[in-house]
N, C-alpha and C positions, 0 to 999 in steps of 0.2 A: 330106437331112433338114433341117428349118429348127426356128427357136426354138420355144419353148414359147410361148403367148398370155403375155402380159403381163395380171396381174389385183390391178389397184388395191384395197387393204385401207384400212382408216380410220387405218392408222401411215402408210403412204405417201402419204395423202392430204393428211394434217396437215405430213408432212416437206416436200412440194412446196409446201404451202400459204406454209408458214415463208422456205421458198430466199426464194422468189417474191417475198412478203414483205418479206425481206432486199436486193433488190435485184441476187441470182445470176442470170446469162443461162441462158435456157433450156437450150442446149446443156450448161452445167457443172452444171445440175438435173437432167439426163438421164443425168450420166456418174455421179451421186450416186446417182442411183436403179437405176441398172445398165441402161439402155433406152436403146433411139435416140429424137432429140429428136421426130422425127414419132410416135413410141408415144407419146412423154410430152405432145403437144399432145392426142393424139386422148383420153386416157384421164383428162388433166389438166386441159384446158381450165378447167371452173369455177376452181380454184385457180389457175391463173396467173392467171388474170385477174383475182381478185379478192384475191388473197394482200394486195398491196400497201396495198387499202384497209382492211383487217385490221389489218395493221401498223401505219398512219397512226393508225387510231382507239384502237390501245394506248396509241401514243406521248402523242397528243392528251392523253386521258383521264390519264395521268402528269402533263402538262405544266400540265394544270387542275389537280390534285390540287394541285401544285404553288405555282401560282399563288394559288390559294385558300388557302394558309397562313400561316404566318406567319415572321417573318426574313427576309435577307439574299437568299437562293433564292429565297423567295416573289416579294421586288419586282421580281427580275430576269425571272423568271418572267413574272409580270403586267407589265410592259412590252413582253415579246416579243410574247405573246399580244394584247395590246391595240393593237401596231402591226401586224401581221400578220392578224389575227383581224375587230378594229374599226375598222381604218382610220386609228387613231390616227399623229400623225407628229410628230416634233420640229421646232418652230419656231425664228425664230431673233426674241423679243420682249424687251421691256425687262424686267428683274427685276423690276420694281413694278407690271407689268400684270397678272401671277397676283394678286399681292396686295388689289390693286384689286377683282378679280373676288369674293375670297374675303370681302372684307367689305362687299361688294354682296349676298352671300348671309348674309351672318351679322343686316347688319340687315333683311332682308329685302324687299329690293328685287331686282326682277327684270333692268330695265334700267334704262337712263340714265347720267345722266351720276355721277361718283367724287366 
């Protein structure tokens, strides 16, 4: 006599989507859900596979939350984001070349010379 089908509900959908998510190996999502890991590829597939970019876009969306406020977390925030995100990278320039820049903008000059 063999098992009963295996029949994915929208809790178990959501549980594998989270593992997944989380960064749990299939294998230990299958022993969570009480299935062998081939039931949980066939029956799972969308969620494994997408579990993870779920999660990234939680996180993301936290880490702007973040960034976009205000204090101490904010700036650290918006520097991760900004090196990671925009490209941004720390140099290694004279302390009075930012200074330079900034009052190249203040009176309103675009380039040229300080």
């Amino acid at each position: 006599m063999g098992r009963r089908a295996h029949l994915p509900d929208p809790a178990s959908r959501r549980q594998v989507e989270a593992l997944a998510g989380y960064g749990v190996p299939e294998d230990e999502i299958a022993g969570v859900v009480g299935i062998d890991a081939k039931t949980l590829r066939k029956h799972y597939r969308h969620e494994l596979d997408h579990g993870h970019t779920k999660a990234n876009a939680k996180v993301a969306e936290n880490l702007y939350r973040k960034a976009t406020g205000e204090g101490r977390e904010a700036v650290i925030a918006a520097i991760f984001w900004l090196k990671t995100r925009a490209g941004w990278k720390e140099t290694n320039c004279s302390a009075s070349a930012p200074m330079r820049q900034i009052r190249r903008v203040e009176e309103g000059r675009i380039s040229g010379s300080s």
